[in-house]
C-alpha positions as CSV (number, residue, x, y, z in Angstrom):
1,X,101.8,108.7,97.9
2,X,104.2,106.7,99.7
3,X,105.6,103.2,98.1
4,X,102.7,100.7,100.1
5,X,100.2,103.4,99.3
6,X,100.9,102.6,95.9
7,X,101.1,99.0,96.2
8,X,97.8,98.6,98.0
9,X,96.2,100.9,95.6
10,X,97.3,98.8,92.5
11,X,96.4,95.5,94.1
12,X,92.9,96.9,94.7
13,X,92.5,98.2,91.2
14,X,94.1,95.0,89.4
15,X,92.6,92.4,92.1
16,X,96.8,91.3,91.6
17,X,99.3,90.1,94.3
18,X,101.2,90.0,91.1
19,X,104.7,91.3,90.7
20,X,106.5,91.0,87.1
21,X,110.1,90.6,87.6
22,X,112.0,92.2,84.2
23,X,115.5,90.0,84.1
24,X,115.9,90.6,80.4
25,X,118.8,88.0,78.7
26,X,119.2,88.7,75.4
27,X,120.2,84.7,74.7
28,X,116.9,83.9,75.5
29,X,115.0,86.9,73.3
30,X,112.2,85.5,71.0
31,X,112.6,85.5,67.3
32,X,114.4,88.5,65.7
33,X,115.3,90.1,69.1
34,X,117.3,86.9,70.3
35,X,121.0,87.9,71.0
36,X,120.6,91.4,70.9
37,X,121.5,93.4,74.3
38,X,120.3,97.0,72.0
39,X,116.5,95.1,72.2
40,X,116.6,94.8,76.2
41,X,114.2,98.2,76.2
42,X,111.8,96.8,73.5
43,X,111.4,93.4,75.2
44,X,110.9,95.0,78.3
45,X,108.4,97.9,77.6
46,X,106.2,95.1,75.6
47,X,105.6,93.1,78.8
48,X,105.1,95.8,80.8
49,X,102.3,97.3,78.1
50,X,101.1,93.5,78.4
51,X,100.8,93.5,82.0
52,X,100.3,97.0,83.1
53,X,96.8,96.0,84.1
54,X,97.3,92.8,85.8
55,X,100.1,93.4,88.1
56,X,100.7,94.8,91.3
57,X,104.2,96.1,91.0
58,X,107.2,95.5,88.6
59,X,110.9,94.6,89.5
60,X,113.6,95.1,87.4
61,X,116.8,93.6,88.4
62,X,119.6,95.8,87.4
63,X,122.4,93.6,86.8
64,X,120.9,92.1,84.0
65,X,121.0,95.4,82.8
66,X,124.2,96.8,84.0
67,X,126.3,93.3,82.4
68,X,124.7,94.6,78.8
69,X,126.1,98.4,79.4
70,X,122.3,98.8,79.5
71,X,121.7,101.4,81.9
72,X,120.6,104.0,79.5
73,X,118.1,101.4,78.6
74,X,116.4,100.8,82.0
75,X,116.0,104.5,82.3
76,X,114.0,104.5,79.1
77,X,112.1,102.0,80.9
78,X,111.2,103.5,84.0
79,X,110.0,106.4,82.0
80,X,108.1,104.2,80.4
81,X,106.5,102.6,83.0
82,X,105.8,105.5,84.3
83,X,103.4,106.4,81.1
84,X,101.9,103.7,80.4
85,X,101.5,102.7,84.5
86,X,101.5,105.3,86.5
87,X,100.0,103.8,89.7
88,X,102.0,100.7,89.6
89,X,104.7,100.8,91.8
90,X,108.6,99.5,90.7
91,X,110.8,97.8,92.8
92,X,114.3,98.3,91.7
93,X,116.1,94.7,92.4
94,X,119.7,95.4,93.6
95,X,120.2,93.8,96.6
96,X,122.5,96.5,97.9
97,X,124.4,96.2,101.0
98,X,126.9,98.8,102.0
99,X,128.3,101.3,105.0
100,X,126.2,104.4,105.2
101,X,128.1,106.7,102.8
102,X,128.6,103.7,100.1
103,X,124.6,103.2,100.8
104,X,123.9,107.0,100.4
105,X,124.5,106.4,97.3
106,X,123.1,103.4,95.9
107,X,120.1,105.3,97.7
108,X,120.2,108.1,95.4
109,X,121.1,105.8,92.0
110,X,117.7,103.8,92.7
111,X,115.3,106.8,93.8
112,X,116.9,109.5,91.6
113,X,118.3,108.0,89.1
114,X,115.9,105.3,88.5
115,X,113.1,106.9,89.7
116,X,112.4,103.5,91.4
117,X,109.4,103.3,94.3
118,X,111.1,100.6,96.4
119,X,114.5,98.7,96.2
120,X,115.5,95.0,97.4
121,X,118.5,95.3,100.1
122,X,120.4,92.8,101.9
123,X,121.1,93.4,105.6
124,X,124.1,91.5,106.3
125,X,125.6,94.6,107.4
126,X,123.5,96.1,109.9
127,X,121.4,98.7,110.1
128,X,123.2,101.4,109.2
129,X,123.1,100.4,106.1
130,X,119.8,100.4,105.4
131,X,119.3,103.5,107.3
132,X,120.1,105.8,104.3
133,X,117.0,104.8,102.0
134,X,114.5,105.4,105.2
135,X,115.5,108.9,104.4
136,X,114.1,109.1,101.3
137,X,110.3,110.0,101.7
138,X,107.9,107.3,101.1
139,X,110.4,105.3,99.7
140,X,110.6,101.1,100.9
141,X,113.3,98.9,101.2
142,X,112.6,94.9,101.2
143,X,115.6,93.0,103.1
144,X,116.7,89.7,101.9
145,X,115.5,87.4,104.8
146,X,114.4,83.7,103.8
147,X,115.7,83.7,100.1
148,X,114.2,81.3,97.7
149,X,117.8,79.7,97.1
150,X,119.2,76.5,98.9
151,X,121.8,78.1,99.6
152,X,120.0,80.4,102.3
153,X,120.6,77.6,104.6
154,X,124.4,78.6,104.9
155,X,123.8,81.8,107.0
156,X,119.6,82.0,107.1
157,X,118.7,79.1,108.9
158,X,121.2,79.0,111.5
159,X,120.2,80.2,115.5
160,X,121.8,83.7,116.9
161,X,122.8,81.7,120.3
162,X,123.6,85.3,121.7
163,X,119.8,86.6,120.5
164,X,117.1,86.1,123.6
165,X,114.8,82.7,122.6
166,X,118.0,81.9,120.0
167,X,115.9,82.6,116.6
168,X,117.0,81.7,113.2
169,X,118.5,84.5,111.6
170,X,115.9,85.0,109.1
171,X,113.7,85.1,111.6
172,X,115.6,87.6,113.8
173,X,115.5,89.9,110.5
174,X,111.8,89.6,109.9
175,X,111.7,91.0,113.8
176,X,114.2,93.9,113.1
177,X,111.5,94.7,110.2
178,X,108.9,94.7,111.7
179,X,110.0,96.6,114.9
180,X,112.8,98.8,115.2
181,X,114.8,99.2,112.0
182,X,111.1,100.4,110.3
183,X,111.7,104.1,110.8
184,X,109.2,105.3,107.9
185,X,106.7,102.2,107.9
186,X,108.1,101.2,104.1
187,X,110.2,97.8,105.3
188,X,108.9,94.8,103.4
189,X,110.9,91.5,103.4
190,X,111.9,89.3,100.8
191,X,110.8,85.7,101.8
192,X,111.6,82.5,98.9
193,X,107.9,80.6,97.8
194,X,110.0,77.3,97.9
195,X,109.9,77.5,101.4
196,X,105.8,77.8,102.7
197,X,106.7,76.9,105.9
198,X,109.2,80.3,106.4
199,X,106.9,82.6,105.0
200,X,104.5,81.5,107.5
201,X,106.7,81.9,110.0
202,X,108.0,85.3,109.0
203,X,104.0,86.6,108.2
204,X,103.5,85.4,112.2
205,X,106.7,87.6,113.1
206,X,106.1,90.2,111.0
207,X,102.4,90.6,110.5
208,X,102.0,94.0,108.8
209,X,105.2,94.1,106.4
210,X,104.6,93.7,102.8
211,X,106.3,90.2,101.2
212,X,108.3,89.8,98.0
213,X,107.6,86.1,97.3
214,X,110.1,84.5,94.1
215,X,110.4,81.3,93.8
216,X,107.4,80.3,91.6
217,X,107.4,78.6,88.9
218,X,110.2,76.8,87.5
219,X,112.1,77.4,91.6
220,X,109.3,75.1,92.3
221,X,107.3,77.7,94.3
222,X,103.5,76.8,94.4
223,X,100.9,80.1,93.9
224,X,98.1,78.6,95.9
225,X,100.7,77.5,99.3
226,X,102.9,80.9,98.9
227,X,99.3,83.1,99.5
228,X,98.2,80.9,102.2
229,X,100.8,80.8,103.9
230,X,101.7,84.7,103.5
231,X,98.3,85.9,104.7
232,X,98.5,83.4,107.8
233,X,98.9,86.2,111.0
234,X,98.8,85.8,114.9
235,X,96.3,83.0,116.0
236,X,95.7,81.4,112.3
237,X,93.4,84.6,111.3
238,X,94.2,86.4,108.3
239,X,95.0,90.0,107.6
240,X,94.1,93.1,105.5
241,X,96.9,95.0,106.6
242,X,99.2,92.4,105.0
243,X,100.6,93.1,101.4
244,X,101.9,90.3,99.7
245,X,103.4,90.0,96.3
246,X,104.2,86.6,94.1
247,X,107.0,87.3,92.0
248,X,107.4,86.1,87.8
249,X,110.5,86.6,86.2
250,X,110.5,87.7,82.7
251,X,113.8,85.3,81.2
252,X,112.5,82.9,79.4
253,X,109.4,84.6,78.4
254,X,108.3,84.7,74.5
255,X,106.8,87.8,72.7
256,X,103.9,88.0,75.2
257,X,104.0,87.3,78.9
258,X,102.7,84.1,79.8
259,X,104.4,83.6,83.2
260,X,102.3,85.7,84.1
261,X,100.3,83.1,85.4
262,X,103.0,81.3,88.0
């Protein structure tokens, strides 16, 4: 089953566009587990058995366990998601962006390693170095393309004079995802929800990619104008090819998961 075989399949059985983003911070734990990095498994694993059954996908971003020498810790976790959610697809949250060798690699520390389904990319440095994790079988990549951040502006929303119609570059990168760099059909693109107006734009250049949409929440993001806007394709008609998921991170959560909801 390749990565948006999976993702389709949980959004059907979950009726969920919902991804759970695990960012654990130990500082902001709930009662007895605040301040302790050894606890970054246990908070985890209990909103994943929380959520299992609600989400379409889960996405934990590995720096915040890699700063708490927790890697040992997300492994547990991904076997754990693994028992307890089989058919939910994880997106490992990296952002990687590399030459080919360097990108070999990170390829084989999120799909072998980590056993992830999909991993978040940046594309800053062409595409060869993305190419390596198209090689991995059913595996997807999302590229970073309107990010949620203001600070997107500084490169994202600037024209490519030298590009034919002069698009903005996150716009030229939605195009590359859609066409030519998606070698095994499992490119999805990481668009921010603060921005409704890009992630219609992207959805209109790339109608068929899947969407990881953060942003909600306390970014300001808006549930009800992301989806809209992301399920917008050519001529105003919608799409049930598309595959869109709004993104809630996990920080500030308490002992159960009520961000769920963003």
């Amino acid at each position: 089953m390749t990565f948006l075989d999976m993702l389709r399949d949980a959004q059907r059985r979950h009726h969920s566009m919902l991804c759970v983003g695990l960012d654990p911070e130990p500082s902001r734990f709930p009662g007895p587990l605040r301040g302790n990095a050894n606890k970054i498994y246990d908070f985890c694993a209990r909103i994943v058995d929380a959520t299992a059954d609600l989400v379409s996908s889960f996405k934990p971003q590995i720096a915040y366990f890699a700063a708490h020498r927790a890697e040992s810790q997300l492994e547990r976790l991904m076997e754990h998601i693994r028992r307890v959610a089989p058919h939910v697809p994880v997106i490992l949250d990296a952002k990687r962006g590399d030459i080919g060798s360097t990108a070999e690699q990170y390829a084989l520390e999120a799909f072998e390693r980590y056993g992830a389904d999909a991993v978040t990319l940046s594309p800053f440095m062409g595409f060869d170095s993305v190419q390596p994790y198209l090689k991995h079988a059913g595996k997807g990549a999302f590229l970073l393309c309107r990010t949620s951040n203001p600070g997107g502006d500084d490169l994202q929303n600037q024209r490519l004079a030298s590009i034919e119609g002069e698009p903005l570059l996150y716009e030229h990168v939605a195009r590359l995802a859609q066409g030519p760099w998606n070698l095994n059909g499992q490119l999805g693109l990481v668009v921010g929800a603060t921005y409704p107006n890009e992630i219609e734009r992207v959805r209109r250049v790339a109608p068929t990619v899947p969407l990881l949409i953060p942003g909600g929440g306390a970014q300001g993001g808006e549930a009800v104008a992301t989806v809209h806007a992301a399920y917008k394709a050519m001529d105003g008609k919608t799409t049930t090819t598309t595959v869109t998921t709004v993104e809630t991170d996990t920080t500030e959560t308490t002992e159960t998961t009520e961000t769920v909801a963003a």
